[in-house]
Each structure stands twice: as structure tokens, then as C-alpha cells.
N, C-alpha and C positions, 0 to 999 in steps of 0.2 A: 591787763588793765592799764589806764593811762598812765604815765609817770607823774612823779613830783614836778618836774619841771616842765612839766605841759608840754610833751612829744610823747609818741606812745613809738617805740621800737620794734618791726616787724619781725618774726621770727622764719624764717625760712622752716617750710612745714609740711606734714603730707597731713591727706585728710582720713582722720580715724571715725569720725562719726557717722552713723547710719541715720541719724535724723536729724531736725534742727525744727527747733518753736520759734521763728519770727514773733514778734510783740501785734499786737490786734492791728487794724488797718488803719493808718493816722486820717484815709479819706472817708472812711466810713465809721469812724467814732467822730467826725466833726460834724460829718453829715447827718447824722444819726442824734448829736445832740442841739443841735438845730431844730431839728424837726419833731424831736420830744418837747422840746421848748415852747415850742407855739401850736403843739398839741392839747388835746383837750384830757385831761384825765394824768395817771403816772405811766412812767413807761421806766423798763429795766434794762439796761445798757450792758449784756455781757460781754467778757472778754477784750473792754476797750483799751484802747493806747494809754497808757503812761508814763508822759513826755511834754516837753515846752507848747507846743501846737495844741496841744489838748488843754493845758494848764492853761491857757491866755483863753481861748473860747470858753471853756469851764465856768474860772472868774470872770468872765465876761456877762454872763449871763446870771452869774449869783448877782454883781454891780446891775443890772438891769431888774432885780428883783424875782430874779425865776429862783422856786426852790430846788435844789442838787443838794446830792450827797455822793461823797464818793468811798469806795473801798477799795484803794489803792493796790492791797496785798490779793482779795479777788477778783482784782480786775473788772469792778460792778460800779454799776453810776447811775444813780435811782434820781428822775427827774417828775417833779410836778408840772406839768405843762400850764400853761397862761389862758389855751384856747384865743390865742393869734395878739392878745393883748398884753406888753410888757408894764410891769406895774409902775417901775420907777419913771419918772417924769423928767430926770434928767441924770445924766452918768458920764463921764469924762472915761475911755476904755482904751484899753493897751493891750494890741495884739503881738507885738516883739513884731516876728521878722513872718509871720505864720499870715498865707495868703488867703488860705480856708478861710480863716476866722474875719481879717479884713472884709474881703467880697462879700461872704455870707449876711453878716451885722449887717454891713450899710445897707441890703436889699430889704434884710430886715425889718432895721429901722424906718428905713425909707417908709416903710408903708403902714408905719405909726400915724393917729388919728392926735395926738398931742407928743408935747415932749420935745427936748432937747437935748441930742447928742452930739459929745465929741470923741474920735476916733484916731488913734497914734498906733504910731511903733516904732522898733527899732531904725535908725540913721538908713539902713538899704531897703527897708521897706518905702522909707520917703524917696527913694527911687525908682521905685516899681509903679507899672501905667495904674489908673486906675478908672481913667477916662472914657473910656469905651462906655462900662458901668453907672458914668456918674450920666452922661449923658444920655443911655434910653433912660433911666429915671426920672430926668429934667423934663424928659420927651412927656414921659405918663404925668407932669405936672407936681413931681415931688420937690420938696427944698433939699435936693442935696450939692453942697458946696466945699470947694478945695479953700482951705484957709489962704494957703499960699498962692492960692490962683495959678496950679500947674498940673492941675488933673490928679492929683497925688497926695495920700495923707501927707499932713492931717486935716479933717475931714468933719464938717457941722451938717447935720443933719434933723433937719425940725418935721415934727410931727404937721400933717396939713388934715382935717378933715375932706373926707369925698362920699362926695352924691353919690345915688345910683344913675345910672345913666345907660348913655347907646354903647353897646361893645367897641373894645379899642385895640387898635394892632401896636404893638410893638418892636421895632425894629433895633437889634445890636450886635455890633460887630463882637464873635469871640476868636481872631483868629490869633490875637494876643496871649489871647487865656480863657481857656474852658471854664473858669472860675466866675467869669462875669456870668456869662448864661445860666450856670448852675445856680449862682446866688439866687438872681430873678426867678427862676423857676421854683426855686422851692419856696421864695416870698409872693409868690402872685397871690395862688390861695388866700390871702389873708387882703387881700385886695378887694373891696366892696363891686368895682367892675371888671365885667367877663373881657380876660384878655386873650389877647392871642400872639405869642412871640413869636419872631421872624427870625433869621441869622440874615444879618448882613456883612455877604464876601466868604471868605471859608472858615471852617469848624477846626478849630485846633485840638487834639486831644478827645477826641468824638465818645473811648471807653469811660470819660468821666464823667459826662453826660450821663452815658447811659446810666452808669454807676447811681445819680442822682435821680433821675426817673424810676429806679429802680426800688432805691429809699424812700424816696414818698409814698410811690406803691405799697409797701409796707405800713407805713403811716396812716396812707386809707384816702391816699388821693395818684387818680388813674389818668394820668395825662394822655391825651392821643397828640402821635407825632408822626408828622407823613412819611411816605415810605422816602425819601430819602433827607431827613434828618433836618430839614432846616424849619418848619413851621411846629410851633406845640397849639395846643388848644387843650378845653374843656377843664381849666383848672377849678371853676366852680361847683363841680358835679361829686366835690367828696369833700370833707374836712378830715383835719388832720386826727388822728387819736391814739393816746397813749398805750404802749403795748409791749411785752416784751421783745429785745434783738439782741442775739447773738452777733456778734462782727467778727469776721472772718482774718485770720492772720494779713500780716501786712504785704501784698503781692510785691512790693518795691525793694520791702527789705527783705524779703525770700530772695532776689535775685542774686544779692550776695553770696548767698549759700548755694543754688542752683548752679552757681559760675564757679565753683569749690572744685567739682570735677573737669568742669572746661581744663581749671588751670592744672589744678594738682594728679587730675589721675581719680579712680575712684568712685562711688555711689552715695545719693544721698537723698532722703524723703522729707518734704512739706508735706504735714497732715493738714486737712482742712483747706488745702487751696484744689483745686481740681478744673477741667475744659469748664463746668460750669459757673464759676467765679465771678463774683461783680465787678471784678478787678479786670481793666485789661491789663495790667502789667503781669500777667500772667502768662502773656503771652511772648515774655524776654525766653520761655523755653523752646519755644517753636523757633526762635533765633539759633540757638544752642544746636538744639534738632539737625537744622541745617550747616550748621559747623561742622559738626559729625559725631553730637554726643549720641548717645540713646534716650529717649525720653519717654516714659513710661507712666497713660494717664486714670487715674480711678476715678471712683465717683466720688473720696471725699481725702483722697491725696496725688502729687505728684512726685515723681523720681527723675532725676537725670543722673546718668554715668557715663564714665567711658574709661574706657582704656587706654593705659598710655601708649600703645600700640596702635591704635587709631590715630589716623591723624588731625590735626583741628584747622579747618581750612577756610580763610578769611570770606567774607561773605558782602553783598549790598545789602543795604538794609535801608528800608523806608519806617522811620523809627516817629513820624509826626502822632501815631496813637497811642505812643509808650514812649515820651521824651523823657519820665525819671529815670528810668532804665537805662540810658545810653551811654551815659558815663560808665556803669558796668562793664558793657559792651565793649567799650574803649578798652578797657582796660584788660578784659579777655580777649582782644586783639591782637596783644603783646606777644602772644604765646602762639598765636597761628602761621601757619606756613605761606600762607600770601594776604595782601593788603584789605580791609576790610574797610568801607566806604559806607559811612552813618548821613543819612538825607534826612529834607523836610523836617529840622526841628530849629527853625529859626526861632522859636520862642525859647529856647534854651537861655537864652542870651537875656530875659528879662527873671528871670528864676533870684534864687536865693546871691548869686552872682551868674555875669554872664559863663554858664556853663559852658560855651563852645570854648570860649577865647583860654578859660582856666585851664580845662582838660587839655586843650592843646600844649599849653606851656610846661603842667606837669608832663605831661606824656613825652614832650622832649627832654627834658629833664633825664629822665630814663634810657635815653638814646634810643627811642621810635622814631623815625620822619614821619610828620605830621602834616599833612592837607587842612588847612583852617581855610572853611567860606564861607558864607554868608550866612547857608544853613544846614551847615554840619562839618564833618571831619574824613579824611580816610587816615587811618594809621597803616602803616607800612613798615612792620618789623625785621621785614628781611633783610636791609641792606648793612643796617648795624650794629653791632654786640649791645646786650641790654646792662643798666648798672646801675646801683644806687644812687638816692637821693633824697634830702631835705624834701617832704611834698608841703608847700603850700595847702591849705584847706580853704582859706578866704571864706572862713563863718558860713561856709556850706558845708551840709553835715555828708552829701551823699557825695561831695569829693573825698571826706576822709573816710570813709566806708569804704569808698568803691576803689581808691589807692590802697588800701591797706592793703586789698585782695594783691597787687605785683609784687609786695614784699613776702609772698607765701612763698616765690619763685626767684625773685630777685632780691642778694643779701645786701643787706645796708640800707633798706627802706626806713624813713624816718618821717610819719608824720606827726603834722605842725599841729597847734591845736584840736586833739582829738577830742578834749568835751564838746564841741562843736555837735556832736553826736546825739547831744542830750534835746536835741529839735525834735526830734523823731526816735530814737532808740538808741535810748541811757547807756543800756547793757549790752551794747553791738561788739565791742571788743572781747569784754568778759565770753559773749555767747561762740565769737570767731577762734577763742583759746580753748572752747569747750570742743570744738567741732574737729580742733587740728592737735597736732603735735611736731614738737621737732621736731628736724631729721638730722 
């Protein structure tokens, strides 16, 4: 567990556990209370996240008058839905540093018939784009506006009444963030005209998408989207309705434990994630695969091992459909026998911090040579001895996570602020002492 003094000290470790229970999915418990939200009837939330990201959309939505309840210790979160209408008429909201909850709201609100909101968060969220967003909205004729006038909360958002009228195209860039097109997709439904959204330019992170078509689905609305991914339609042809959902462990923070045998040696099982998953980050094992684990897949678990007699051998990787992931990556790099080269996640760089530029500087820290470009990294651990370090986390949770993993292997790992972890998964350290032991 963390220290008193806010460093958590990595133990050098092998891995003794055969399984590990990641915490529910932080994308599909936001997703999912979203869409209970402006459901019509109650809907029962198994197995959700309990964590900052959840905690700021949660109250967010109690501040907007929707009824929740949660049950922390079951992991249950019993929501009244509004049927597409929020009661309160005006609410000032604070989502920290949690993007979900940003995007999600404003598309939300946006398509309020009354009302007056304002939208904040933490200092790096007032650095994060948010413009792509604010602008197809302006497009569909909604009042959403940047206070600061920089495309970026914090953010006023008034309620406008709308006719019915002739169908309307919508046109928005997500190559920023799959999160703009998400939001809009799951707000159109409550939109009085039949829209039809467009991608304009390319689809960043395309498994999230799906991920969010997939949840409405559930909810009781069946988007049709063309065979190659950029037009949605027929968001009119269903409403939403409250129901119960299991959510699936968290495929992002499974990767941690997945990459357990990369680093250490050994075997080890996620129950409840499997090839069918709504999660593409699921697919960090098929990375693994190709390094030279074994990866072993069922209908309602996954395994990866290897032996340390196997060798782990660096790999290319086009990482733009799984960019949480890649800091992992990086970091089960360390340990492979030639240079491994992470593409296509320039949006890394707009994340919780720019993930490229941080990974790289930790990763040199450690004495990897580092490739840092525009849009991605190669680590190249061959040329020199690896060795402890101070890691920075810079108020990203999945840098201290995902550093922790080279202090399983390398002694004198120390990271910085490891409650940082409490965004997404409180108990990650506690669960990474369960899983290992000294050696």
C-alpha cells in the first residue's frame, strides 16, 4: 500500500497468484450511468467502478436531479432514469480530471429543452480540447459555450427548445478523442430531430465507439452504422429504458496483471473478460501473444503465461485502438530482447497528461533509450543496464500503475504520488501485493 509519505516502494517480486479481479470497467460503468440516466423506468448497475471517475459522474447526476443510490461494498448502483429529461433547471458540476464524465454531460445537456449549466474540473482538464465537441453541437444549433473562450472547460451550457423538423447531418471530428463522438451518440436519442452523424477526418480509438453502441444497445436504442464506421443513423427508432447491467472488469486495468508474466515469469487468469468483450483493450493480450507469451482464451476468462525460458521479443505495434494500454506496453518493453516501437497514438499526448512525452522521460530514467515522436515511442532496452528510479506520475493514474510493473524487476523503483490511482483503481497496489511476492 501507499506510504505515509506519498511514494509507494516497489518490491522486487515474482508472481504467485493464479488469478486477479480487476475492479468493474471505469468505461462502461460511466457509460452505463449515462444511459440509466436518461432512461426511462430503473436500471441496476452491477459490478461498477469504485473510484474518482465514477464518483464525479455519479454526483453529477444526483446535482442534476436524477435519482441514484449506490452500494459501494456490492458494487450496485440503482438508478431512476428521467426518460431523456433532467429535473434540475440549473447545476454548476465538477468532473475532476475524468473525460467520460466532461464529454458525456455537455452532449447531454446540450440537448436540454430548458436549463442552465456549468461544467468545471480539475487545472489539466482546463487543458484538455474540448472543441471538436462544442462545435458539431453549435452546428445542431445548441448554446454550448467555453467561458474562457478556448474550446475548453469550463463550459455554460443552456437549455434551447427544438421543433420537429427535416432530418439533420452532423458532422465531428473524433480524431482527438473518441469521447466527443461517444458523448453525441448516446445524446442524439433525446434529440427531438432524426439525426445522422458523420466522422469528420479519422476515428481515434474506434473499440470505444463500439463499446458505446454497444451500451445503448442494451438500453434499447439500435444505431445503424455503415460498414465502415464513419456514418451512425436511426437514433429515433428506440428509446432508452431502464434495465438491469452487469459491467464487465476493467480490460485497462487487467493489462497490469496480464503483463505480470511478460515481466515476471509465470501464469495468470481474468475472469469475466474474454475474445468477446466490449472492451477493446483486451486486446493488450494479443500484443503479449506476439512477444512470445502464451495466451489462452475462454468464453468467460482470459490467461496469459510464459516461461522464463521463453524469450520476450520486442515487437511494432499499432496501438491507435488501445492507446490506455500503451504505457503498459512501454513498460513490458523493458524486459524484451530487442526494441519495441508503439505507433499511431498521437492522442496520447492530450490524455490525463501528455502520455508520450511522460513515458518517455520515465522510461529514461530507468536507463531505456527512448524514441519519442509525434505519435508514439520505440524503447530500446538492449544497449543499457536497467536501474532504479524516483518515477514521476504527473496526476496520471495509469503512469503509476503501469511504472510500478518495472519495479517487480528492477530494485529501487519509487513511485511519486501513488494515490493518484484513486481516478480509476483505489486498490491497485494493495491488489499488485496480492498477486506477487518477494523474492
Amino acid at each position: 500500500m501507499p506510504t505515509p509519505d506519498s511514494v509507494y516502494r516497489v518490491r522486487v517480486s515474482r508472481l504467485t497468484a493464479s488469478e486477479a479481479t480487476p475492479p468493474g470497467s471505469k468505461s462502461l460503468t460511466n457509460r452505463a450511468l449515462i444511459l440509466a440516466a436518461l432512461a426511462k423506468g430503473e436500471s441496476i448497475l452491477s459490478g461498477a467502478l469504485d473510484a474518482e471517475d465514477v464518483d464525479v459522474m455519479f454526483d453529477s447526476l444526483r446535482a442534476l436531479g436524477v435519482e441514484a443510490t449506490r452500494d459501494k461494498t456490492r458494487r450496485i448502483i440503482r438508478v431512476q432514469g428521467v426518460d431523456g429529461a433532467f429535473p434540475k433547471q440549473s447545476a454548476e458540476l465538477y468532473v475532476g480530471n475524468s473525460g467520460t464524465t466532461a464529454r458525456f454531460l455537455t452532449a447531454a445537456l446540450a440537448f436540454s429543452e430548458t436549463g442552465i449549466y456549468k461544467i468545471d474540473g480539475k487545472p489539466r482538464m482546463r487543458e484538455r480540447p474540448a472543441g471538436d465537441l462544442i462545435r458539431a453541437l453549435q452546428d445542431l444549433g445548441r448554446d454550448v459555450r467555453a467561458l474562457l473562450d478556448n474550446e475548453r472547460v469550463p463550459l455554460e451550457i443552456r437549455g434551447k427548445a427544438t421543433d420537429d423538423g427535416e432530418p439533420i447531418v452532423c458532422k465531428i471530428a473524433a480524431n482527438a478523442s473518441s469521447q466527443f463522438l461517444s458523448g453525441l451518440l448516446m445524446a442524439a436519442p433525446t434529440f427531438k430531430r432524426e439525426m445522422t452523424v458523420e466522422i469528420d477526418g479519422e476515428l481515434a480509438s474506434r473499440p470505444y465507439v463500439e463499446m458505446t453502441l454497444a451500451v445503448m444497445r442494451a438500453f434499447g436504442v439500435d444505431v445503424e452504422a455503415s460498414a465502415d464506421f464513419r456514418r451512425f443513423s436511426g437514433f429515433r427508432r428506440g428509446r432508452y429504458l431502464g434495465r438491469e447491467y452487469q459491467i464487465e472488469p476493467d480490460a485497462s486495468a487487467a493489462s497490469y496483471f496480464f503483463a505480470l508474466p511478460a515481466i515476471l515469469g509465470g501464469e495468470i487468469t481474468i475472469r469475466g473478460l474474454s475474445k468477446n468483450s466490449l472492451q477493446g483493450d483486451v486486446g493488450f493480450v494479443d500484443l503479449l501473444e506476439r512477444m512470445g507469451c502464451e495466451v489462452r482464451r475462454e468464453d468467460n476468462a482470459t490467461t496469459v503465461a510464459r516461461s522464463l525460458d521463453a524469450p520476450l521479443r520486442g515487437i511494432d505495434a499499432d496501438m491507435n485502438a488501445i492507446p490506455d494500454v500503451a504505457q503498459t506496453l512501454a513498460v513490458v518493453a523493458l524486459f524484451a530482447d530487442s526494441p519495441t516501437s508503439i505507433r499511431n497514438v498521437a492522442n496520447m499526448r492530450l490524455k490525463e497528461t501528455d502520455r508520450l512525452a511522460a513515458a518517455a522521460t520515465e522510461l529514461r530514467k530507468l536507463g531505456a533509450k527512448v524514441e519519442e515522436r509525434p505519435d508514439g515511442l520505440t524503447v530500446d532496452p538492449t544497449k543499457r543496464e536497467l536501474n532504479g528510479a524516483s518515477i514521476a506520475t504527473y496526476d496520471d493514474h495509469r503512469m503509476a500503475m503501469s511504472f510500478a510493473l518495472a519495479g517487480l524487476r528492477i530494485p529501487g523503483v519509487v513511485i511519486e504520488n501513488p494515490e493518484c490511482v484513486a481516478k480509476t483503481y483505489p486498490e491497485f497496489f494493495a491488489d499488485l501485493e496480492r498477486a506477487t511476492s518477494p523474492v
